[in-house]
C-alpha positions in Angstrom: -20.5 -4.0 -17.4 -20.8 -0.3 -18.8 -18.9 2.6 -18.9 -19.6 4.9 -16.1 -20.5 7.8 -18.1 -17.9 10.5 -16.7 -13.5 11.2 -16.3 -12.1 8.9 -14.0 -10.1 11.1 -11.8 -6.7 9.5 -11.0 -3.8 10.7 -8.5 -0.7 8.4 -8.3 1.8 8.1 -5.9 5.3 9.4 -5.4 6.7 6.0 -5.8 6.4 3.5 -8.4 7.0 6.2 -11.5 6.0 3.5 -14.2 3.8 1.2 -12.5 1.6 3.3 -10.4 1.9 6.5 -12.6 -1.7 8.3 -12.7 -0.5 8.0 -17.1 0.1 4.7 -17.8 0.0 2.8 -14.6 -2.4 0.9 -12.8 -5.5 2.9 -12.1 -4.8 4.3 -15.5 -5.0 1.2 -17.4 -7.8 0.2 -15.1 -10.1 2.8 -15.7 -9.3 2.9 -19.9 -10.2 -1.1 -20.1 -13.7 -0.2 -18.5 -14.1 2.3 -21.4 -13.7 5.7 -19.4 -11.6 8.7 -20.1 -9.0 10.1 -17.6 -7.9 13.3 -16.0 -4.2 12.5 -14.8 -3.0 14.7 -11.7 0.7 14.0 -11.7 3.3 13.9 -8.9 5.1 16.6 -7.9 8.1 13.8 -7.3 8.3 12.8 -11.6 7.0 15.4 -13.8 9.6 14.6 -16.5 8.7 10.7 -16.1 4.8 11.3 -16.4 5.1 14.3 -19.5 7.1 11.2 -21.4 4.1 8.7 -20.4 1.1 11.4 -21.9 3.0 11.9 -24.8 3.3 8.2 -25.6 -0.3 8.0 -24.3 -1.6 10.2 -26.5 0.4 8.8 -29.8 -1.0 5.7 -29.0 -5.0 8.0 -29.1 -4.1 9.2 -32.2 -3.2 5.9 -34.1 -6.0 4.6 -32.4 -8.5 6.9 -33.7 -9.6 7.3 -30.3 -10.7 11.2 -29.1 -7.7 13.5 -28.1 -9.4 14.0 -24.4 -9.3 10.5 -23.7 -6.4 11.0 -21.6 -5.5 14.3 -20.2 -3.3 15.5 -17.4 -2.5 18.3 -15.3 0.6 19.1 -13.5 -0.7 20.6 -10.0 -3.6 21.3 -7.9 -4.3 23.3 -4.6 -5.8 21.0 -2.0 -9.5 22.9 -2.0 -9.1 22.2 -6.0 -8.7 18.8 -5.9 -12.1 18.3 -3.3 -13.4 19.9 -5.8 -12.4 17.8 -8.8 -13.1 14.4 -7.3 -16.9 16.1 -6.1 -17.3 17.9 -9.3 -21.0 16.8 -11.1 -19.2 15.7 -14.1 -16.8 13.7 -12.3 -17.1 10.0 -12.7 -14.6 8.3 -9.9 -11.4 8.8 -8.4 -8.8 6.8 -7.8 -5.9 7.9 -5.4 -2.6 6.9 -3.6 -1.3 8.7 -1.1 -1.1 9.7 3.1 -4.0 8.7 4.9 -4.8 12.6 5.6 -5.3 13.3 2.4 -7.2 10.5 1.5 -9.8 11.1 3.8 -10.3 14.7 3.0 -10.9 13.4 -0.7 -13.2 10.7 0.6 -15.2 13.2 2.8 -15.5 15.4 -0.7 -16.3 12.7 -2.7 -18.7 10.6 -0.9 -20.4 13.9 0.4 -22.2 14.2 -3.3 -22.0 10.6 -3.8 -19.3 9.8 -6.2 -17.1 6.9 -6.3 -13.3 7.1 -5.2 -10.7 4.2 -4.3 -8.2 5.2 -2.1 -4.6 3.2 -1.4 -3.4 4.9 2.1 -1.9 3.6 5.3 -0.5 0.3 5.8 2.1 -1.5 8.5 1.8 -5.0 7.2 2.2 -7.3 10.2 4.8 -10.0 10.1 4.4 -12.7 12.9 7.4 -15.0 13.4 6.1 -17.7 15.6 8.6 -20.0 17.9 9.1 -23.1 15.4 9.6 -20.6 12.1 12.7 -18.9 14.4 14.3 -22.8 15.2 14.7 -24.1 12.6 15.6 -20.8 10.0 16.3 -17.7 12.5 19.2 -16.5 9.9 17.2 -16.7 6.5 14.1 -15.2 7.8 16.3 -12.0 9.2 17.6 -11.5 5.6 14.1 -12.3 4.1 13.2 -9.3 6.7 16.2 -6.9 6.2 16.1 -7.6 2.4 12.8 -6.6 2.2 12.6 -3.3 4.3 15.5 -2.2 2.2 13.8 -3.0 -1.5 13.9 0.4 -3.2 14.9 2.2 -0.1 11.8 0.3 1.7 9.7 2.6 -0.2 7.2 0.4 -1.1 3.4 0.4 0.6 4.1 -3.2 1.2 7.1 -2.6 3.3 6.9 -4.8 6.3 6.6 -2.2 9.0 5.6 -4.0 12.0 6.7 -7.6 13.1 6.0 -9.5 15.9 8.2 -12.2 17.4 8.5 -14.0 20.6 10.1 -12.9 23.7 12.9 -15.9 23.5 16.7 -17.0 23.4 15.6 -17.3 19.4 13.8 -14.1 19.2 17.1 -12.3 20.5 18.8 -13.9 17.8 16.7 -12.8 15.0 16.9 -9.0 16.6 20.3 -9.0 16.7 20.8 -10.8 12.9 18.5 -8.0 11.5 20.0 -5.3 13.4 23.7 -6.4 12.6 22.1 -6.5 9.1 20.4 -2.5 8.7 23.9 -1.3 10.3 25.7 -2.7 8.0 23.9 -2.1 4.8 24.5 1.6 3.1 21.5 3.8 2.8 20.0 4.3 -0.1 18.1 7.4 -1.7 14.8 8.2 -1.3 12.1 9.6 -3.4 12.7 13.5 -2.1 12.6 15.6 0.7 9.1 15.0 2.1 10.0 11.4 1.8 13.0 11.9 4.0 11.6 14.3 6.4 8.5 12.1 7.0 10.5 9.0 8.4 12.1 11.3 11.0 8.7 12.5 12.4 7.9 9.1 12.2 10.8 7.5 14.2 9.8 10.6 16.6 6.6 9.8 17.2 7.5 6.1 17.9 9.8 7.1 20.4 7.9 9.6 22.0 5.5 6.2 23.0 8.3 4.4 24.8 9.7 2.6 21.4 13.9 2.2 21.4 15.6 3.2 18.8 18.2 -0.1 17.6 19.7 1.2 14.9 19.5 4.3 12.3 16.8 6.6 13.3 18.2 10.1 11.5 18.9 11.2 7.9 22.4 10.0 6.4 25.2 11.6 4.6 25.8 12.0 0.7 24.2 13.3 -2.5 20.5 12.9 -2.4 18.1 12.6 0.2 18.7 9.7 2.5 17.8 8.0 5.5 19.8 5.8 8.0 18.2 2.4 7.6 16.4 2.0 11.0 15.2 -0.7 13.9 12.8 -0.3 16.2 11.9 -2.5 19.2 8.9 -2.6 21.7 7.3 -5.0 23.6 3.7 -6.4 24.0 3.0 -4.5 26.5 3.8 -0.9 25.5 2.0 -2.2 21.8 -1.4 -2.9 24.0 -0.5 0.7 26.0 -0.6 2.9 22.6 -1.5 0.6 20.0 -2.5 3.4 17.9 0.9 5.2 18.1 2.9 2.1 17.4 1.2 1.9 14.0 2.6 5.1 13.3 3.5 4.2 9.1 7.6 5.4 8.4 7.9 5.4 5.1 11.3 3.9 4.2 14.0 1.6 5.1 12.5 1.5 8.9 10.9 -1.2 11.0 9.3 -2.0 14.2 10.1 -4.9 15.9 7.8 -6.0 18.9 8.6 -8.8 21.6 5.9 -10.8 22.6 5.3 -12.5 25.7 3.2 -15.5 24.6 0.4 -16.5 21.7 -2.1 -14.6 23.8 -0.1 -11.7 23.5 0.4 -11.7 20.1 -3.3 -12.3 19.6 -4.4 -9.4 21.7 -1.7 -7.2 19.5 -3.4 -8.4 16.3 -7.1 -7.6 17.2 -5.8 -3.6 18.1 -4.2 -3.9 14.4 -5.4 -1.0 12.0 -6.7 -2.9 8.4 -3.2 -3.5 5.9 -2.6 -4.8 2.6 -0.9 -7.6 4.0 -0.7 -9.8 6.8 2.3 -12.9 7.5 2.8 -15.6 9.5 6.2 -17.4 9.4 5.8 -20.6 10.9 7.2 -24.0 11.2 6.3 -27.8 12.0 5.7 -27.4 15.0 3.5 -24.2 15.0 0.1 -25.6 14.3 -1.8 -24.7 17.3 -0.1 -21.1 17.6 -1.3 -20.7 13.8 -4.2 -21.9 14.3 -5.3 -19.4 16.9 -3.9 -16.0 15.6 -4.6 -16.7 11.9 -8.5 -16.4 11.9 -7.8 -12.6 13.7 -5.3 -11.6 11.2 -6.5 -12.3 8.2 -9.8 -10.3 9.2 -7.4 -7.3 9.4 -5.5 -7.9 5.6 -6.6 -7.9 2.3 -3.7 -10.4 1.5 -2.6 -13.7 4.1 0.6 -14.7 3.2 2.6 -17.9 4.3 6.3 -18.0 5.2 7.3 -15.4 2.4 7.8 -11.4 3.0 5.0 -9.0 2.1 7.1 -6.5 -0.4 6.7 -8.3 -3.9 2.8 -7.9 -5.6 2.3 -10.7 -8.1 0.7 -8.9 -11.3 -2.6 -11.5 -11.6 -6.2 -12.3 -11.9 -5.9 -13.6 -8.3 -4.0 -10.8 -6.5 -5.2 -8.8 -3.9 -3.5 -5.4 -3.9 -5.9 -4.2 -0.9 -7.6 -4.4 2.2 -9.5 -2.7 4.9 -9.6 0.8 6.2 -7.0 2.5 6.5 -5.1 0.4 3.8 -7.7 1.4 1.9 -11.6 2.9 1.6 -13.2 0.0 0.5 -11.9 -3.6 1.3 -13.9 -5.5 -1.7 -11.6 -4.0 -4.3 -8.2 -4.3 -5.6 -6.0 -2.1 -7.6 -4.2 -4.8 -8.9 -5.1 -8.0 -11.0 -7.7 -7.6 -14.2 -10.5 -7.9 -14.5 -11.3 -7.1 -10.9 -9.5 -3.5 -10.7 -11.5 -2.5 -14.1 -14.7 -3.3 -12.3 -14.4 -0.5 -10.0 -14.8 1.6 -12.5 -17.9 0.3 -14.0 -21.6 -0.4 -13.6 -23.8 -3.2 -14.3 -26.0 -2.9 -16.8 -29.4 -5.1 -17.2 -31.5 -4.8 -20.6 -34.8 -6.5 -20.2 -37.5 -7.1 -22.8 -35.5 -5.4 -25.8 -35.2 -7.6 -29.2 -31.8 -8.4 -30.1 -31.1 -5.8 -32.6 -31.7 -3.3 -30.1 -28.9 -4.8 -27.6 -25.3 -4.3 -27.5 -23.7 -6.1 -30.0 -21.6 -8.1 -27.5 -25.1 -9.1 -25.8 -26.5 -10.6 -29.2 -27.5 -13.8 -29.7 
């Protein structure tokens, strides 16, 4: 692998401040450990947080002995700027995290003069409860689900935003545990206003489609921005009406919750579900032929199958898989997590042929 000769352009997202900062975080680190320089757009929500990361960033150039421009950032950009950044000739890649909408503009501007860009947009990340799962633990798997849509204000792109259970005596149970559960907890505070007044468009448009509002649903009292934590519920049937509208992505402590009527069901729902980072299936002894038939569809839709455990937490390894198909992301053979895979994306392959060994890299010598 080579450098690949240009700035890696990268645009972090409101969340994640340290981890996911376009100085220092993921994509950052990414994108140095393939050997490129990079042009940092910061967030609007943590301009303090990302001025204290380049100015570590670039102590750590200048012991280094590495070039000043190695890392540089800028604070903001008009959206006809940034298309043309991420299309500009000397331009390298991009990699971004964000809305879906603005994604897909930079996509269009990108790919339209054929440079590279990795995008991190939209994700629901299913959660199927099957029958068994909901027998034998109903009460742990609501708090698994409630403790996980509340993480960090359920700010996280791994928030488990749509989950399907059966239409049963158990499956009423588990509704009512999670609800009694969101009502009870205290909100918590959200990133900023955009934050805060996206989750109530959100919960709108859900219940424009027929969707019923459980719990929550409208922004709370007290210092800060906040946002009632909220439950959803739907069935099968209005899911297979407007399955596009019932994938509407709230950002924050909200969930939909949508009764099945049967495996079938649940299957048809899955195969009308957009590409996420994650997919689950909770399941228990005596699930193995429901399993067996809806796993095959979902794991075609996620970038990550996971077993009997929430989707929130992302493992920092060689083996994660921190993405997924459109509209999770742009391209579902990458992650943005896990070395050395994430550094590969900003690379290329490089063949010598026929050169003597003095003439080859020195890693490539003999």
């Amino acid at each position: 692998f080579a450098p690949l000769g240009g700035p890696v352009i990268v645009m972090g997202p409101n969340n994640f401040p340290f981890a996911f900062n376009s100085v220092a975080g993921g994509d950052f680190a990414a994108a140095l450990v393939a050997h490129n320089p990079v042009i940092a757009k910061a967030n609007p929500g943590h301009p303090g947080t990302t001025r204290l990361l380049a100015e570590a960033a670039h102590e750590a150039l200048r012991r280094t002995g590495l070039p000043p421009a190695t890392v540089q950032m800028i604070y903001h950009l008009k959206n006809e700027d940034g298309l043309k950044l991420v299309s500009h000739p000397l331009t390298a890649a991009t990699a971004f995290t964000g809305s879906r909408a603005a994604g897909v503009r930079l996509k269009t501007a990108a790919e339209a003069v054929g440079k590279l860009i990795y995008l991190e947009m939209s994700s629901v990340n299913p959660v199927v409860v099957l029958n068994g799962a909901l027998r034998e633990r109903t009460g742990e798997i609501a708090e698994e689900f409630f403790s996980s849509c509340t993480l960090g204000t359920g700010q996280f792109c791994t928030n488990p935003g749509l989950v399907i259970v059966p239409d049963t005596p158990d499956g009423q149970v588990f509704i009512d545990a999670a609800k009694q559960r969101f009502e009870a907890a205290p909100p918590g505070i959200l990133l900023g206003r955009g934050v805060r007044e996206g989750a109530k468009e959100g919960v709108a448009r859900l219940r424009k489609f027929g969707v019923k509002l459980l719990c929550g649903g409208a922004e709370a009292e007290g210092p800060a921005y906040r946002f009632q934590n909220t439950l959803l519920v739907a069935t099968g049937h209005d899911f297979l009406r407007h399955p596009r509208e019932l994938q509407t992505e709230v950002f924050g402590p909200s969930s939909l919750i949508v009764v099945s009527a049967g495996t079938e069901q649940t299957a048809a729902m899955l195969r009308h579900v957009d590409g996420s980072l994650t997919g689950t299936i909770y399941f228990g002894s005596a699930d193995a032929d429901d399993y067996a038939a809806i796993e095959p569809i979902l794991r075609r839709k996620v970038g990550r199958l996971i077993g009997n455990r929430m989707p929130t937490g992302v493992a920092v390894s060689p083996a994660m898989s921190h993405g997924g198909p459109y509209p999770a992301t742009g391209h579902p053979g990458f992650t943005a997590v896990g070395l050395p895979v994430s550094a590969q994306r900003f690379a290329k392959l490089q063949c010598y042929e026929n050169l003597p060994a003095e003439l080859l890299p020195r890693v490539l010598r003999t």
